[in-house]
PyMOL Python script that loads the backbone (N, CA, C, O; Angstrom):
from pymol import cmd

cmd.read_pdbstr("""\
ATOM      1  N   UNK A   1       0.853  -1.167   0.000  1.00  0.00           N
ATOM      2  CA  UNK A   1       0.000   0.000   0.000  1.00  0.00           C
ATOM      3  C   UNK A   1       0.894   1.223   0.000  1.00  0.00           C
ATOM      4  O   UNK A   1       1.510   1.602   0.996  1.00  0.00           O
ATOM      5  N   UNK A   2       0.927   1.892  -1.337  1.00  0.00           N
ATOM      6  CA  UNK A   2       1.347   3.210  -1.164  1.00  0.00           C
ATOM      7  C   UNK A   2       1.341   4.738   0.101  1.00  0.00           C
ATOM      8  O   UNK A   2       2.026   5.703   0.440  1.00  0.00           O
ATOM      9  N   UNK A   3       0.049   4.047   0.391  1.00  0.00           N
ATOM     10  CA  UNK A   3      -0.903   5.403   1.128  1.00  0.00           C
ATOM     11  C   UNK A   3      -0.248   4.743   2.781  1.00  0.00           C
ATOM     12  O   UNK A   3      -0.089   3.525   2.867  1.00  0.00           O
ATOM     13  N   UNK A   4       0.028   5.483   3.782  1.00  0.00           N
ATOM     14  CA  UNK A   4      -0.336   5.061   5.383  1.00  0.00           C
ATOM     15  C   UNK A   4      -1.529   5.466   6.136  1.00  0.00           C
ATOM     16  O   UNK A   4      -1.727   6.431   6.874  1.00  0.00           O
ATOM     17  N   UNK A   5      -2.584   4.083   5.612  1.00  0.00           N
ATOM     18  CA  UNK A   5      -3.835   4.604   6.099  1.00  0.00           C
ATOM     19  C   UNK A   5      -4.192   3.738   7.141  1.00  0.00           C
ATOM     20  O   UNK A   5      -4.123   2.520   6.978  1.00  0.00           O
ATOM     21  N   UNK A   6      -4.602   4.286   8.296  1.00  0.00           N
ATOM     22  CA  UNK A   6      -5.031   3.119   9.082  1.00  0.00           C
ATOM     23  C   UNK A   6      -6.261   3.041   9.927  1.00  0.00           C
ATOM     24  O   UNK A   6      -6.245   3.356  11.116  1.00  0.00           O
ATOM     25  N   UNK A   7      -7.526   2.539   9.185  1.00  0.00           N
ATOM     26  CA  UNK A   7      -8.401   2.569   9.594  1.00  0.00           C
ATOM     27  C   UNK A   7      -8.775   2.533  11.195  1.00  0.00           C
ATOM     28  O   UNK A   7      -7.873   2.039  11.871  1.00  0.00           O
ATOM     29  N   UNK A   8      -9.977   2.977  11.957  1.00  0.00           N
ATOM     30  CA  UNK A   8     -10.316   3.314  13.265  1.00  0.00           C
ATOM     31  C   UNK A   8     -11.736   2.142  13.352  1.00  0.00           C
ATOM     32  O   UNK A   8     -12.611   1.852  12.537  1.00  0.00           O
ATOM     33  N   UNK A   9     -11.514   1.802  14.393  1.00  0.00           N
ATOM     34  CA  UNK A   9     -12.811   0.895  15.304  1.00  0.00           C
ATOM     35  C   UNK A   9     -12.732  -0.945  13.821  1.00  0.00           C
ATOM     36  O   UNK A   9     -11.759  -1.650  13.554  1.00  0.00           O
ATOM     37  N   UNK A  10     -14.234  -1.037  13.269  1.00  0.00           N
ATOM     38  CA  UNK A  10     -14.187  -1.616  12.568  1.00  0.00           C
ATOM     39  C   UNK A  10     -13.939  -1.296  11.106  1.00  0.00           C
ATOM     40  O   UNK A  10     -14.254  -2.132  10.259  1.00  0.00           O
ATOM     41  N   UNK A  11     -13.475  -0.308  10.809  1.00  0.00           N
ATOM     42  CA  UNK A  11     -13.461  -0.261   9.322  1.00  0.00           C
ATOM     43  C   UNK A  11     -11.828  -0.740   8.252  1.00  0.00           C
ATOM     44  O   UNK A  11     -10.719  -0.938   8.746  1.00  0.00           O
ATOM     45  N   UNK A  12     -12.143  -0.810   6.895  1.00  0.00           N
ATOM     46  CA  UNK A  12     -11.460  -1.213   6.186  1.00  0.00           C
ATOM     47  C   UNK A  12     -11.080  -0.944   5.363  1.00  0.00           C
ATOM     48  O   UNK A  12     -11.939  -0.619   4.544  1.00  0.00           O
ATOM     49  N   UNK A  13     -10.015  -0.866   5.000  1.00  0.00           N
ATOM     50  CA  UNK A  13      -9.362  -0.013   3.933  1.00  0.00           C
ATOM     51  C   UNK A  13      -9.415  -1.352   2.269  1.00  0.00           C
ATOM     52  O   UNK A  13      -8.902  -2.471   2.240  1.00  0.00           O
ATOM     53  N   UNK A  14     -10.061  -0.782   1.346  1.00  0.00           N
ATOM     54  CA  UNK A  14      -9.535  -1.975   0.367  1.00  0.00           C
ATOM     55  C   UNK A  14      -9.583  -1.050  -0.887  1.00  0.00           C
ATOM     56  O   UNK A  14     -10.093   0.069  -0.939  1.00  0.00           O
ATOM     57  N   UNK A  15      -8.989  -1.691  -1.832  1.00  0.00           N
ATOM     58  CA  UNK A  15      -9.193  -1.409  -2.911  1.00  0.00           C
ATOM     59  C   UNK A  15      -9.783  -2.357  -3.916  1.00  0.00           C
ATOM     60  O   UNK A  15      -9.460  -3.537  -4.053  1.00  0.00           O
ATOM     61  N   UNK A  16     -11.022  -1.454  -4.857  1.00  0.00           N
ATOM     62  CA  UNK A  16     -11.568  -2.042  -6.154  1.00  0.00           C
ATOM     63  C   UNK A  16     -10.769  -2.459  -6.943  1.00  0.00           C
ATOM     64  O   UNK A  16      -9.695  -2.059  -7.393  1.00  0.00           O
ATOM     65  N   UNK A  17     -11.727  -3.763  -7.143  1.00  0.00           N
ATOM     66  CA  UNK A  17     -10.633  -4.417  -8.366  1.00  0.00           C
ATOM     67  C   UNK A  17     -11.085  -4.101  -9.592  1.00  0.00           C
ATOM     68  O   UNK A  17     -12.302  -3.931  -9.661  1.00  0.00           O
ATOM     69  N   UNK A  18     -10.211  -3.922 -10.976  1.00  0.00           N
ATOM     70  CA  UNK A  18     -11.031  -3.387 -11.980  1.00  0.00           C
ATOM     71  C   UNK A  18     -12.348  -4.265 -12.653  1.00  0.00           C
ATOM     72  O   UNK A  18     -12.348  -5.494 -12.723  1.00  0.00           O
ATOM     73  N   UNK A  19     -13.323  -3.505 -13.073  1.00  0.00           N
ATOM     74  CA  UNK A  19     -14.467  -3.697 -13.479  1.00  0.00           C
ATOM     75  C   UNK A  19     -13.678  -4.981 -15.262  1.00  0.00           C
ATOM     76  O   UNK A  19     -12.526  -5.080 -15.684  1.00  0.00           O
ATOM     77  N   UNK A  20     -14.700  -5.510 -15.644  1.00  0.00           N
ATOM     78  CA  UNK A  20     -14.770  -6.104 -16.810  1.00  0.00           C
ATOM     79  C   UNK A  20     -14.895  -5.171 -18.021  1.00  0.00           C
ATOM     80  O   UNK A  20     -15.805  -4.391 -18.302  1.00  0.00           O
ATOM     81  N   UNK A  21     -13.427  -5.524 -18.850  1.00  0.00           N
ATOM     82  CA  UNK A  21     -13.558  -4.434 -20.065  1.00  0.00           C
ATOM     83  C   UNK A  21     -14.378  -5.191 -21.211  1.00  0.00           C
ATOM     84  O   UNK A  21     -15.187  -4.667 -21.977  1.00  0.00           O
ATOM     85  N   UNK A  22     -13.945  -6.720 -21.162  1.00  0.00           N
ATOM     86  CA  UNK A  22     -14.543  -7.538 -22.573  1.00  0.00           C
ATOM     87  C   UNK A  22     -15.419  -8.141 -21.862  1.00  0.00           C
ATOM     88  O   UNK A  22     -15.179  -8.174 -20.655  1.00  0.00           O
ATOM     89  N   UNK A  23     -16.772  -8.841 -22.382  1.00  0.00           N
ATOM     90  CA  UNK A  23     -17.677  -9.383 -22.164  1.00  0.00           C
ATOM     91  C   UNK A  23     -17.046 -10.999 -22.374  1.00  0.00           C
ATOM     92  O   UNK A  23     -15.863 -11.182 -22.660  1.00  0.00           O
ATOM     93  N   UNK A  24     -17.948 -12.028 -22.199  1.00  0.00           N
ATOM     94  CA  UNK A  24     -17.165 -13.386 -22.191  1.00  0.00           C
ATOM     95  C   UNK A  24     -17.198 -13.916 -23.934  1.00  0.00           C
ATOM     96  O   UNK A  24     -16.589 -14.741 -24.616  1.00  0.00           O
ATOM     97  N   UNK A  25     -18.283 -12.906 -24.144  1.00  0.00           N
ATOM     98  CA  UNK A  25     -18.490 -13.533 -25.903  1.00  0.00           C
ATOM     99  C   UNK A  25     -17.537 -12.626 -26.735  1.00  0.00           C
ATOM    100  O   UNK A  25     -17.791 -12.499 -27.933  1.00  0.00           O
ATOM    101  N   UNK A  26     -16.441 -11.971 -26.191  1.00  0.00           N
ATOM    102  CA  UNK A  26     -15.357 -11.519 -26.722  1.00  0.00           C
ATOM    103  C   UNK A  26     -15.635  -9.432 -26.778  1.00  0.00           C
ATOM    104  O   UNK A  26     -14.722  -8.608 -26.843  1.00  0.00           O
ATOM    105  N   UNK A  27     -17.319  -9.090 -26.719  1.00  0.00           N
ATOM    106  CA  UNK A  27     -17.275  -7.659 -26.984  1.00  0.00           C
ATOM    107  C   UNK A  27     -16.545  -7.036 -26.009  1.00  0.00           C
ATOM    108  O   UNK A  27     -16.371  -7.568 -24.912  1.00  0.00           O
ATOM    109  N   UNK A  28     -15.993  -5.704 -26.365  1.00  0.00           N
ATOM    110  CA  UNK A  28     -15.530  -4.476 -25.613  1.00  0.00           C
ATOM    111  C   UNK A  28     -16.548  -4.076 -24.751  1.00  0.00           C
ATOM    112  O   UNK A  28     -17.731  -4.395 -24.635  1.00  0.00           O
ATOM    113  N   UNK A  29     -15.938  -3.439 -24.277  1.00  0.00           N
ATOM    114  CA  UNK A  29     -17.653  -2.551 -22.928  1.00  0.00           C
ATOM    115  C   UNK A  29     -17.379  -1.509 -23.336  1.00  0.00           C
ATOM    116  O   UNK A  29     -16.241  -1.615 -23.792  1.00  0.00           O
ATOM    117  N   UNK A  30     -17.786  -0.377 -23.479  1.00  0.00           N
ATOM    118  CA  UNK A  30     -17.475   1.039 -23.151  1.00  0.00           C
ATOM    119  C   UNK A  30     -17.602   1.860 -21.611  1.00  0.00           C
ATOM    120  O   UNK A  30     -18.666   1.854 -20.992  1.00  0.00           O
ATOM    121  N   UNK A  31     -16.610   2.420 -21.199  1.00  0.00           N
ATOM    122  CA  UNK A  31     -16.636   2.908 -19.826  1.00  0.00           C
ATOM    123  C   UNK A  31     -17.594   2.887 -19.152  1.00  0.00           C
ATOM    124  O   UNK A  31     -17.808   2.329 -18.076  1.00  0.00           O
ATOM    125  N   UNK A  32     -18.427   3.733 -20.007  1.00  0.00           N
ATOM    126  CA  UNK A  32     -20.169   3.646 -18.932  1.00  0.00           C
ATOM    127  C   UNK A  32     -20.928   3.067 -19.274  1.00  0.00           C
ATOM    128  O   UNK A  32     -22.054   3.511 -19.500  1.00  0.00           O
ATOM    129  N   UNK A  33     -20.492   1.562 -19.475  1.00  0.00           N
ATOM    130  CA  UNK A  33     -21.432   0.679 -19.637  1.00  0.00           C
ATOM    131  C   UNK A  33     -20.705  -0.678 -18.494  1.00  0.00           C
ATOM    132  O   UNK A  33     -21.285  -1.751 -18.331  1.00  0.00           O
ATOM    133  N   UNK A  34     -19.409  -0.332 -17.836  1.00  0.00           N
ATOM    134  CA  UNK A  34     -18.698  -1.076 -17.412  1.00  0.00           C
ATOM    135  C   UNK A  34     -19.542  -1.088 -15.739  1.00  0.00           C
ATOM    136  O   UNK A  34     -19.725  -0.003 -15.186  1.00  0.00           O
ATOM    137  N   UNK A  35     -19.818  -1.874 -15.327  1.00  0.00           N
ATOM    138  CA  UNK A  35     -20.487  -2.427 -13.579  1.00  0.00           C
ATOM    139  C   UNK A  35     -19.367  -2.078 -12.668  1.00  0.00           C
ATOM    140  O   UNK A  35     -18.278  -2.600 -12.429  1.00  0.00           O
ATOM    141  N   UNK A  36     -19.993  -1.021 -12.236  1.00  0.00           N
ATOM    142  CA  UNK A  36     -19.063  -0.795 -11.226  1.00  0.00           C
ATOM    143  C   UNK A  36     -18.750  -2.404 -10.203  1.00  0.00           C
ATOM    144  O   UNK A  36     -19.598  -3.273 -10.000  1.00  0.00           O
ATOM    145  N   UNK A  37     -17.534  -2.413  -9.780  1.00  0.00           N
ATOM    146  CA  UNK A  37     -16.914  -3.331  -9.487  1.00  0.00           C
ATOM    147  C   UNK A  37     -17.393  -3.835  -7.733  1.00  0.00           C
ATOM    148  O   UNK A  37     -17.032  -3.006  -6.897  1.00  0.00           O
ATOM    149  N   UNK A  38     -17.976  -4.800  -7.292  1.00  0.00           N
ATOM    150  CA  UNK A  38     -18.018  -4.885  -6.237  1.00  0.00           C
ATOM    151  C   UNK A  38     -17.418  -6.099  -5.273  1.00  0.00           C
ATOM    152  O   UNK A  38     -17.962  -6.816  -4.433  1.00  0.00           O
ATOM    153  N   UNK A  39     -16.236  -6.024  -5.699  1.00  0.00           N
ATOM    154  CA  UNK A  39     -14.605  -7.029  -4.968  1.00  0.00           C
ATOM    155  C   UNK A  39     -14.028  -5.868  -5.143  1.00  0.00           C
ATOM    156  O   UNK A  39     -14.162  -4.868  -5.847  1.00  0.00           O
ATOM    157  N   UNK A  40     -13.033  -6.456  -3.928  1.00  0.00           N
ATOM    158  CA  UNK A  40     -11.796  -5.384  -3.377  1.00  0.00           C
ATOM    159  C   UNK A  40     -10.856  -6.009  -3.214  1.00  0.00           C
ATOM    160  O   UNK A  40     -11.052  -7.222  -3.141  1.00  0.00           O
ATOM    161  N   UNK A  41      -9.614  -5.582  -3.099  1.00  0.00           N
ATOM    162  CA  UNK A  41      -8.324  -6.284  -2.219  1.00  0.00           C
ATOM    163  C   UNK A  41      -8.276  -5.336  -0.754  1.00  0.00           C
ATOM    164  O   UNK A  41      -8.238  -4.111  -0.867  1.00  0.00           O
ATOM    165  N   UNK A  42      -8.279  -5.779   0.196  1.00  0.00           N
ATOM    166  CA  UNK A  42      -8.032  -5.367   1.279  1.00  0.00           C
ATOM    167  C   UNK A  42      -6.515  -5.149   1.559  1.00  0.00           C
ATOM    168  O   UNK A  42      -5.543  -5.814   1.202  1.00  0.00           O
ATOM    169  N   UNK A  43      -6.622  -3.852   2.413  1.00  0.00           N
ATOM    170  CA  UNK A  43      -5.328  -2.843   2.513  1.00  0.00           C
ATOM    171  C   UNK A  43      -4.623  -2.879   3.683  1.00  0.00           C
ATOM    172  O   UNK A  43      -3.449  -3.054   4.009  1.00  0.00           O
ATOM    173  N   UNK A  44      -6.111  -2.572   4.452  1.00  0.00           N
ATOM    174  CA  UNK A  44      -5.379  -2.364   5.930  1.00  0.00           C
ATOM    175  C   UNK A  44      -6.688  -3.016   6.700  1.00  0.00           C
ATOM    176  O   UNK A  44      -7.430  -3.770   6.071  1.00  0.00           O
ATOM    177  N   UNK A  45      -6.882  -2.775   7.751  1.00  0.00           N
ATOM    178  CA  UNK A  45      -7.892  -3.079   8.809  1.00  0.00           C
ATOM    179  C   UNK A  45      -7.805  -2.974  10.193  1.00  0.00           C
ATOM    180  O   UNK A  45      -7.024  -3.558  10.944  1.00  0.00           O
ATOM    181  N   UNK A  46      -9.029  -1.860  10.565  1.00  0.00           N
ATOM    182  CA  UNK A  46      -8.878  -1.446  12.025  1.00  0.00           C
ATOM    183  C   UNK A  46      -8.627  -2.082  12.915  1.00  0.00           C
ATOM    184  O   UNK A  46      -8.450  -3.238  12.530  1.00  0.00           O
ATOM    185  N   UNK A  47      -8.468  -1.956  14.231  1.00  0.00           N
ATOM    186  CA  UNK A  47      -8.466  -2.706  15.769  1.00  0.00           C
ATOM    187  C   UNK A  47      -9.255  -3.905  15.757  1.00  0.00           C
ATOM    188  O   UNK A  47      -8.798  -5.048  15.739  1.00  0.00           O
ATOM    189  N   UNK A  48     -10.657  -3.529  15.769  1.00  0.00           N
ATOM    190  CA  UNK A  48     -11.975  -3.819  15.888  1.00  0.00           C
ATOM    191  C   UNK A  48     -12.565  -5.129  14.896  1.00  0.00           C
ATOM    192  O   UNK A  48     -13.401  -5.999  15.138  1.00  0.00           O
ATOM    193  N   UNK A  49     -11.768  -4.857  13.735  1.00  0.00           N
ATOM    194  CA  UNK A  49     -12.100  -6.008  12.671  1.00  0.00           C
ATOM    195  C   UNK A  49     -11.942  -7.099  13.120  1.00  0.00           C
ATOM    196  O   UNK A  49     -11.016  -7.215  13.922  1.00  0.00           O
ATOM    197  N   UNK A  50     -12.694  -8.210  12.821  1.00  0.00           N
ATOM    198  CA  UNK A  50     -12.728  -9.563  13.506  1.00  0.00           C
ATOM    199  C   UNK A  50     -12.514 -10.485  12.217  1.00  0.00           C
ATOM    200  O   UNK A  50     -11.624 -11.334  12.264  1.00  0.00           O
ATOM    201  N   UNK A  51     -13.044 -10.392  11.437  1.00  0.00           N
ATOM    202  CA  UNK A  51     -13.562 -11.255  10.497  1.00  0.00           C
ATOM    203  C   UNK A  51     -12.826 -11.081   8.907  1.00  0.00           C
ATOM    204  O   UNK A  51     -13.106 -11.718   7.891  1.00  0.00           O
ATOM    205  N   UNK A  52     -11.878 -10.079   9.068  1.00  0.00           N
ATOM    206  CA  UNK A  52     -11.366  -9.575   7.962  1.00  0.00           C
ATOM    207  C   UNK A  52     -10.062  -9.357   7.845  1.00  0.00           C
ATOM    208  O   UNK A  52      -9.765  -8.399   8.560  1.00  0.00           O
ATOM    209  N   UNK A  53      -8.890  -9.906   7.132  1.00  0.00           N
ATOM    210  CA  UNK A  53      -7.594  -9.626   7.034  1.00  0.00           C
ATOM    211  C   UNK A  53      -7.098  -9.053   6.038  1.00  0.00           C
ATOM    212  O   UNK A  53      -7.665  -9.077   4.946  1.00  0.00           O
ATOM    213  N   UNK A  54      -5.876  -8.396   6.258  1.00  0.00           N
ATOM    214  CA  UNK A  54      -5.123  -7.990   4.887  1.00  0.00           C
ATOM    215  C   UNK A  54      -5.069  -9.060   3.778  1.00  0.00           C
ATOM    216  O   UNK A  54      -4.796 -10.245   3.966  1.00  0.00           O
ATOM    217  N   UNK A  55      -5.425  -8.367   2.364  1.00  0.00           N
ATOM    218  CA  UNK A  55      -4.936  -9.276   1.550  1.00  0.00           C
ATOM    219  C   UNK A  55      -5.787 -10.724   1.195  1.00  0.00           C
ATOM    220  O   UNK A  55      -5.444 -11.779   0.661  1.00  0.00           O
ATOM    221  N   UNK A  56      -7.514 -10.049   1.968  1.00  0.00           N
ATOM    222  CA  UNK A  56      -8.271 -10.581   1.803  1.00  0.00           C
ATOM    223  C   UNK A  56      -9.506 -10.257   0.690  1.00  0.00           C
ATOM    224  O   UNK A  56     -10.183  -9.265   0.961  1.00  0.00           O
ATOM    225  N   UNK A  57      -9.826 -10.933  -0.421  1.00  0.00           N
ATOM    226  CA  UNK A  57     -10.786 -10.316  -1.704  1.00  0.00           C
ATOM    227  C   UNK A  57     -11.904  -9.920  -0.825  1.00  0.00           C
ATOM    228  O   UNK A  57     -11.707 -10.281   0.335  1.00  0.00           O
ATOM    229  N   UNK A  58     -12.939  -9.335  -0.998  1.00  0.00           N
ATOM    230  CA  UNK A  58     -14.513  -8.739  -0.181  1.00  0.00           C
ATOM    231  C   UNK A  58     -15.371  -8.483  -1.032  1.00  0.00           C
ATOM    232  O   UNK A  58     -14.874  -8.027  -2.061  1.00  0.00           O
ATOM    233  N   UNK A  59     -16.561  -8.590  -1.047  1.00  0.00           N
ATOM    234  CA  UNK A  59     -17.531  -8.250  -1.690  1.00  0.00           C
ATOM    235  C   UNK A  59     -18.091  -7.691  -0.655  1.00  0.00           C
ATOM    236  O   UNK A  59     -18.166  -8.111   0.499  1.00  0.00           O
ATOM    237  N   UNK A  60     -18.639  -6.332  -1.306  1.00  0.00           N
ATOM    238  CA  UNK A  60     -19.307  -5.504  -0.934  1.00  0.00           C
ATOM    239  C   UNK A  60     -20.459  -5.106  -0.717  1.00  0.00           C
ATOM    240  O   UNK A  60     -20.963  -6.165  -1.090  1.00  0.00           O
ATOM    241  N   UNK A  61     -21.671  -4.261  -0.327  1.00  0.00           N
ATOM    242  CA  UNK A  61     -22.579  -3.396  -0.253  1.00  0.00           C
ATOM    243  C   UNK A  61     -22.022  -2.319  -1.643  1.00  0.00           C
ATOM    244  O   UNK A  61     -20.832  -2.010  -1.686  1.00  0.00           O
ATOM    245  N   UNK A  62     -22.883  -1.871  -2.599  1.00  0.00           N
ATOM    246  CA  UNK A  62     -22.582  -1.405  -3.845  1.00  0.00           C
ATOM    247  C   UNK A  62     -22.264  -0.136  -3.043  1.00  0.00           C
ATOM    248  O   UNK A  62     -21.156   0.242  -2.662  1.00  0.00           O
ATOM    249  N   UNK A  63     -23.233   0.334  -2.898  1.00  0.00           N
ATOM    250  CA  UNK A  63     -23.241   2.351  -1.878  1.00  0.00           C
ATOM    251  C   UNK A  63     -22.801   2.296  -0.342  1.00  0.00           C
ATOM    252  O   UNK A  63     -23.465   2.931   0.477  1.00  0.00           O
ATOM    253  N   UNK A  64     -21.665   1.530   0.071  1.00  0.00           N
ATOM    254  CA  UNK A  64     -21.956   1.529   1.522  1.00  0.00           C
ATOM    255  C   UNK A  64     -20.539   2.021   1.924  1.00  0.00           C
ATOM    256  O   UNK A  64     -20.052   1.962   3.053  1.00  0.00           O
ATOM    257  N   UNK A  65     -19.895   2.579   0.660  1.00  0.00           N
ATOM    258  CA  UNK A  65     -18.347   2.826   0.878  1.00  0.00           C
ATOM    259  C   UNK A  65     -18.167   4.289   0.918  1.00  0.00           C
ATOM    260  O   UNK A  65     -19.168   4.998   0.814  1.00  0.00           O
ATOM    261  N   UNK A  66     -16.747   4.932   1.086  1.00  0.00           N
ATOM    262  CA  UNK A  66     -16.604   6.049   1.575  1.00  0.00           C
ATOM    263  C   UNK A  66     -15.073   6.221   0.483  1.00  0.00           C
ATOM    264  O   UNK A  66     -13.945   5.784   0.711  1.00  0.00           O
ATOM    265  N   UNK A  67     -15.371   6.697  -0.237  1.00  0.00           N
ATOM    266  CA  UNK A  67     -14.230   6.857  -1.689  1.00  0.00           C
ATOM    267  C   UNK A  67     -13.103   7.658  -1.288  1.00  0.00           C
ATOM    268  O   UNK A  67     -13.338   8.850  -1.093  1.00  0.00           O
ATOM    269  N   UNK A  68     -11.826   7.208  -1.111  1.00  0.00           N
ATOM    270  CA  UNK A  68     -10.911   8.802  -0.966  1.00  0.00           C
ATOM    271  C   UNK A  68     -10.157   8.157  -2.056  1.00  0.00           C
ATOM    272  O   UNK A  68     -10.445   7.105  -2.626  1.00  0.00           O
ATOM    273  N   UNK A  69      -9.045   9.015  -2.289  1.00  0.00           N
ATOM    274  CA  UNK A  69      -7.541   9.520  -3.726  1.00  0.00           C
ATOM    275  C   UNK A  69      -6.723   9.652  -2.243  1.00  0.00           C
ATOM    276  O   UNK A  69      -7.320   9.794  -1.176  1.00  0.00           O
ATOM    277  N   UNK A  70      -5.737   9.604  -2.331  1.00  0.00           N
ATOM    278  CA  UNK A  70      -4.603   9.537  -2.082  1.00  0.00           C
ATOM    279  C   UNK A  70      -3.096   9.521  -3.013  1.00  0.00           C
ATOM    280  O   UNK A  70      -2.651   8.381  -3.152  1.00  0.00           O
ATOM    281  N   UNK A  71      -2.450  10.384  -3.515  1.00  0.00           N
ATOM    282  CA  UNK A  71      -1.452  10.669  -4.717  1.00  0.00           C
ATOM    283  C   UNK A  71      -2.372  10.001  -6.343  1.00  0.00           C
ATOM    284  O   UNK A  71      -3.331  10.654  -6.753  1.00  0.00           O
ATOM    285  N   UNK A  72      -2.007   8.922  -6.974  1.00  0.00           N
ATOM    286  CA  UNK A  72      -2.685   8.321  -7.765  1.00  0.00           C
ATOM    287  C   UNK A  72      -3.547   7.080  -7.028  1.00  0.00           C
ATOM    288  O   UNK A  72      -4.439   6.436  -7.579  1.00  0.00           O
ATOM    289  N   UNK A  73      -3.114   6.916  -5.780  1.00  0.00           N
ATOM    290  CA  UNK A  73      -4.191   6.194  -5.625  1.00  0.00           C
ATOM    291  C   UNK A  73      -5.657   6.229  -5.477  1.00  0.00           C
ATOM    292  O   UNK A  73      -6.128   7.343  -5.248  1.00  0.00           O
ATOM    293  N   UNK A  74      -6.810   4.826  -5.598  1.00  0.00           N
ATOM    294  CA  UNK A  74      -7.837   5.062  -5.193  1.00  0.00           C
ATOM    295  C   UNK A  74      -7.962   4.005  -4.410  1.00  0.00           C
ATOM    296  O   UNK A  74      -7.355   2.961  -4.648  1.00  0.00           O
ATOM    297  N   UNK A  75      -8.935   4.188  -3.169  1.00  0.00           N
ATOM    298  CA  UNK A  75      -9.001   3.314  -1.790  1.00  0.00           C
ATOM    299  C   UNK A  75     -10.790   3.909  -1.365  1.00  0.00           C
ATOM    300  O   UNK A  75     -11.410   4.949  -1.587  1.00  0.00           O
ATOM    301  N   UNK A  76     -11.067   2.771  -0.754  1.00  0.00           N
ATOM    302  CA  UNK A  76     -12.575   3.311   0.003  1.00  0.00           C
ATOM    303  C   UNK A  76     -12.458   2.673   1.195  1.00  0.00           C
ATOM    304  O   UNK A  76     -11.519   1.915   1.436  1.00  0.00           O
ATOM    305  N   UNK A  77     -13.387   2.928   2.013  1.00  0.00           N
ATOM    306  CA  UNK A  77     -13.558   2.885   3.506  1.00  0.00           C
ATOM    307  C   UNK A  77     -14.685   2.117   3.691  1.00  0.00           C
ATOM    308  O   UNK A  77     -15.699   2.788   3.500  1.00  0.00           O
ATOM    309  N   UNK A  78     -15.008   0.431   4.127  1.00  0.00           N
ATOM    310  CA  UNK A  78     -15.875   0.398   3.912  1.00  0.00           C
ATOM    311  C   UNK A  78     -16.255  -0.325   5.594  1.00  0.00           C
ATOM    312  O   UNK A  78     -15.247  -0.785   6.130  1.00  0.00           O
ATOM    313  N   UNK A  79     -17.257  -0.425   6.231  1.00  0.00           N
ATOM    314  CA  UNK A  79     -17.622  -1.100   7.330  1.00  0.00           C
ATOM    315  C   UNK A  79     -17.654  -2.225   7.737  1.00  0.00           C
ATOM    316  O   UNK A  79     -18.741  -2.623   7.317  1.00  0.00           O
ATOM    317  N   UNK A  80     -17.041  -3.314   8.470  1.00  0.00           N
ATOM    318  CA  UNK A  80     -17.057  -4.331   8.604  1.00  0.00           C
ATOM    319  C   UNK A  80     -18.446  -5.155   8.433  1.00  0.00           C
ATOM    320  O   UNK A  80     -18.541  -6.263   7.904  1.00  0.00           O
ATOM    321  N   UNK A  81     -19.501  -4.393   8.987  1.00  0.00           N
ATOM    322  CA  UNK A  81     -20.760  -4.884   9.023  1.00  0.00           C
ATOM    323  C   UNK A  81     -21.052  -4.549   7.431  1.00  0.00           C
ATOM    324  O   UNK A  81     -22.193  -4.946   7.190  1.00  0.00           O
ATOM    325  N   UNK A  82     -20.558  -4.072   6.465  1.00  0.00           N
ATOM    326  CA  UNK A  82     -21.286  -3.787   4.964  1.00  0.00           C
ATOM    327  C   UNK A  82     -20.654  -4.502   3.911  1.00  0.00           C
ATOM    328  O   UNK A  82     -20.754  -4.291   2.703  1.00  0.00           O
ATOM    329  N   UNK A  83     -19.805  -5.620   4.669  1.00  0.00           N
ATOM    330  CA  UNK A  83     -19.243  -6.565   3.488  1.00  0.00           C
ATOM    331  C   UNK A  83     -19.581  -7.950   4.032  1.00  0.00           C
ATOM    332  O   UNK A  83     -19.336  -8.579   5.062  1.00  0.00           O
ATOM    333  N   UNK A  84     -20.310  -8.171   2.793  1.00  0.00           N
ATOM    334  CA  UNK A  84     -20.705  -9.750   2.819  1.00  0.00           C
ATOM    335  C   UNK A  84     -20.358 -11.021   2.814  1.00  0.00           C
ATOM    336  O   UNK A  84     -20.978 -11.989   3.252  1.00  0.00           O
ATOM    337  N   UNK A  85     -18.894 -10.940   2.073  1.00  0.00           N
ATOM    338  CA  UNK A  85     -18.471 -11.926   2.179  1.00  0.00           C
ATOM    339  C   UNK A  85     -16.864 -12.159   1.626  1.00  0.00           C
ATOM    340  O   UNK A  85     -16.377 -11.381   0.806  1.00  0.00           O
ATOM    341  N   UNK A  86     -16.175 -13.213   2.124  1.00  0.00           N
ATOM    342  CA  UNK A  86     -14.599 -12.928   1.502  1.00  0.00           C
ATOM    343  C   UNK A  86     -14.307 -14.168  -0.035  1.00  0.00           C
ATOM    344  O   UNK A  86     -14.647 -15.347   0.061  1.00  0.00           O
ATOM    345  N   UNK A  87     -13.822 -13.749  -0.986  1.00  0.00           N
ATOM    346  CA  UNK A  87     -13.585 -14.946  -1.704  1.00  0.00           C
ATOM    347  C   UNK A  87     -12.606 -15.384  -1.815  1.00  0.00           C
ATOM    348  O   UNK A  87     -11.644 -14.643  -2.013  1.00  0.00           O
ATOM    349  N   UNK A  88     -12.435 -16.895  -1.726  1.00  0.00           N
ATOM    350  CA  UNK A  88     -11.121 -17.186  -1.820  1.00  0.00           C
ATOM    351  C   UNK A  88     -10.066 -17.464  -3.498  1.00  0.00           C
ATOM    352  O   UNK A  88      -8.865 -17.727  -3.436  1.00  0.00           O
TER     353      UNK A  88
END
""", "prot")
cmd.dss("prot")
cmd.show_as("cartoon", "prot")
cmd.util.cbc("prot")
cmd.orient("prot")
């Protein structure tokens, strides 16, 4: 992680993984037609987190995140209680 972020109580630092550019039957997407992405790689993780480690994939709550930039990076903030589940 570029950034030194370190989340407070339960929350989590991750980053989106990129959205799908080609479809499986080979088409292109165009940007705004691309699904926003709801897996992350996890960054960091507060005190409080129980259930969640670095370097763990997450699926999300679509709206339940908190977006920051940091230099070129992008990272969101999301709640332990607003991610559903980890994939392996």
């Amino acid at each position: 992680m570029g950034a030194n972020i370190q989340p407070l109580a339960d929350y989590v630092v991750a980053q989106a993984e990129e959205a799908a550019s080609k479809t499986a039957s080979g088409l292109y997407l165009p940007d705004n037609a691309k699904e926003k992405p709801k897996t992350a790689k996890v960054v960091a993780v507060g005190k409080e987190a129980k259930q969640v480690r670095v370097g763990d994939r997450i699926i999300y709550k679509s709206y339940s995140t908190t977006d920051i930039k940091i230099g070129s990076e992008e990272y969101m903030l999301v709640k332990e209680e607003d991610i559903l589940a980890t994939v392996k």
